[in-house]
N, C-alpha and C positions, 0 to 999 in steps of 0.2 A: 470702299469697293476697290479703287486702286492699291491697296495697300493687301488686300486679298490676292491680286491678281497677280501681284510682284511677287507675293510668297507662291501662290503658282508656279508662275515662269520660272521662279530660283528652283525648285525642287524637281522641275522639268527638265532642266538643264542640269542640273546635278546628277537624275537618273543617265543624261543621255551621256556623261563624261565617266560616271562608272561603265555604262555597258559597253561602252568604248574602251576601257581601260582593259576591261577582263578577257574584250577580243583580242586583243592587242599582244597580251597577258600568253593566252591560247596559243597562238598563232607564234610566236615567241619560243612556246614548252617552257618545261621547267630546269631552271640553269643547273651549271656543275653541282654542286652542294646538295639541292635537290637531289639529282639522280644518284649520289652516290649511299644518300641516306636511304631514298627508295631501294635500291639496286643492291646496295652491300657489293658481296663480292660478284653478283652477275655485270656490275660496273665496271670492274679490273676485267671480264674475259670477254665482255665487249669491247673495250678498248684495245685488247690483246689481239682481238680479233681483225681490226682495223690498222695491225700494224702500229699502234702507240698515238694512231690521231683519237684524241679525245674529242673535236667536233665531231665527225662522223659518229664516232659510239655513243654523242650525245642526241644525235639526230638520230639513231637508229632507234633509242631505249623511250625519246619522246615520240616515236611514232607507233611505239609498243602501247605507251601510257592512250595515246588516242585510240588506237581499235579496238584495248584489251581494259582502259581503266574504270569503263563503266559498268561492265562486268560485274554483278553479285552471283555470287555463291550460292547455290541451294543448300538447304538442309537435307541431309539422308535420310529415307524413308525408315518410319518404325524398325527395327529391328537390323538395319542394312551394315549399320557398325560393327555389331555383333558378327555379322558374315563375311563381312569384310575379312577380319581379325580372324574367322578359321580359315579363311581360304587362304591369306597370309604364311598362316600358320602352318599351313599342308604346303602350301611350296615351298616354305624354309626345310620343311621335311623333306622333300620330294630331291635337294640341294645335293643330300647327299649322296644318293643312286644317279643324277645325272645332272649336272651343274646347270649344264648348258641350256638344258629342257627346262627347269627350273625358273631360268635367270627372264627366259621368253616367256615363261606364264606370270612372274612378274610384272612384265612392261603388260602384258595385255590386262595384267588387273591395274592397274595405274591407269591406264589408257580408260578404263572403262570405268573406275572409281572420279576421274575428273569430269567422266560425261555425265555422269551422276550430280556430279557438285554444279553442275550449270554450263559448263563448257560447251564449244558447239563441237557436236557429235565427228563431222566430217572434216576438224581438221588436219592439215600433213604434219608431219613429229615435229619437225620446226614452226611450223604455226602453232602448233602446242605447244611446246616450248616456250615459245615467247608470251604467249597467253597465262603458264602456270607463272612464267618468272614475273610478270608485272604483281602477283600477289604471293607467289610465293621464292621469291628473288632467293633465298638462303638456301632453298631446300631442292630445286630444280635441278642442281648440279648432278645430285642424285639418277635424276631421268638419264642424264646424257649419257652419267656413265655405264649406266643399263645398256644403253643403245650402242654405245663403243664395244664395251665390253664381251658383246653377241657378235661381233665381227672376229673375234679371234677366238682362242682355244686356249688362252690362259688361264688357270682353276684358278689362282689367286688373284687373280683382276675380277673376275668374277664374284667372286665371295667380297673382294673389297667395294665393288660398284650396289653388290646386295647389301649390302653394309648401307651404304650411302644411299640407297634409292628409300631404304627405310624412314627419314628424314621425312618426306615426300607422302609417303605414304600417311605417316603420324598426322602431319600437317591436314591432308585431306579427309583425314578419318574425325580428325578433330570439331568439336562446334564452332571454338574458336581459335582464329589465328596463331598459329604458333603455340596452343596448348596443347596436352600431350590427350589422348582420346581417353575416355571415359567407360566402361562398361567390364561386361565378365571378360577378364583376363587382359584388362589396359587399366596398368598404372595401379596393377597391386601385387605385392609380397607373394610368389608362387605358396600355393600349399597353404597361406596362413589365415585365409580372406578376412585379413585387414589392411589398412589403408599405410603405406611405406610412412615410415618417420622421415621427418626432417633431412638427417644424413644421410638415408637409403637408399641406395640405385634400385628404382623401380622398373622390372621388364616393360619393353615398347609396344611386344607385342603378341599374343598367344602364350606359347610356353618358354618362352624365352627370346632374348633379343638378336639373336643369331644362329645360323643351321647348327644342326645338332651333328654328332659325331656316329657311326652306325651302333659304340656301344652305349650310347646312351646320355653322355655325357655330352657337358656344354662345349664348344667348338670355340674355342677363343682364340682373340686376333692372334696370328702369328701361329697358332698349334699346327704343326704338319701334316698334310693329309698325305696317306699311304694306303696303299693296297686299293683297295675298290672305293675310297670313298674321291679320286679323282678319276678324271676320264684320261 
């Protein structure tokens, strides 16, 4: 019976040095090394952000991990991927009659594609921000540039922040983490419907992975837009 009771007490006492340990632990966050694995590059432009104190950007990024890590992700409703990916696809189109117009109906489909994903509805662009970057830390950078980018009149910060918001976009359209979405016209061979080989660069998204040109042709980094197709 004593011999019972001591294995008790020891296992009692055991529980009560882990749960202590892991508040400890909590209350602590997660160190440099941590955050920078979590964080990637949203790590460097928090710190950037702080003027190069890395406590602070490490106290900012662990108070992100607290309001935003418990956070799951929904799944998209039947068919919502699919719509996703035309409405995409029309504003990449839409790019070249008015950037600007454009570049805004992107943020509002992101804006509404994360409240989709589980996100709370009613937060401000920076509390969204920090909520997509605790799961999606690589690809957020995308959002921000969207949101700079609508502050000026530059065509080519525009089309490069459209570039980059796509990242974002992928991410959330995806089931999982960081794979590229799945369905009609993600992540296959335009014209061939089959599945890209090995070495193939497969489109991101709709008909192609960047605004199209007014003749029809693909729009690649660097090509100069003339005549009506900037504002």
């Amino acid at each position: 019976m004593f011999t019972i009771l001591l294995i008790v007490g020891l296992v009692v006492i055991l529980a009560v040095a882990v749960g202590l340990a892991l508040r400890l632990r909590q209350g602590q966050g997660v160190g440099g090394q941590g955050l920078k694995r979590r964080f990637g590059p949203e790590y460097d432009r928090a710190v950037a952000r702080h003027n190069g104190d890395t406590k602070a950007a490490e106290r900012e990024l662990n108070d992100r991990l607290r309001r935003y890590g418990s956070l799951r992700e929904q799944p998209l409703a039947p068919g919502a991927q699919e719509r996703y990916a035309e409405r995409w696809t029309a504003v990449q189109e839409h790019f070249v009659e008015s950037p600007h117009a454009a570049l805004n109906e992107a943020d509002v489909l992101l804006t509404q594609l994360s409240t989709d994903r589980g996100y709370p509805p009613n937060l401000a662009f920076e509390e969204r921000v920090e909520a997509l970057s605790v799961h999606h830390a690589h690809h957020v950078h995308g959002y921000l540039r969207v949101h700079e980018a609508l502050r000026g009149e530059n065509t080519e910060e525009m089309r490069s922040a459209f570039l980059a918001a796509r990242g974002l976009f992928e991410a959330l359209t995806s089931p999982h983490h960081g794979g590229r979405p799945h369905g009609r016209g993600l992540g296959r061979t335009r014209g061939t419907g089959r599945t890209p080989g090995k070495h193939e660069p497969a489109p991101a998204v709709g008909r192609g992975t960047e605004p199209a040109r007014r003749d029809g042709a693909r729009w690649a980094p660097g090509y100069p837009m003339t005549g009506g197709e900037a504002r």
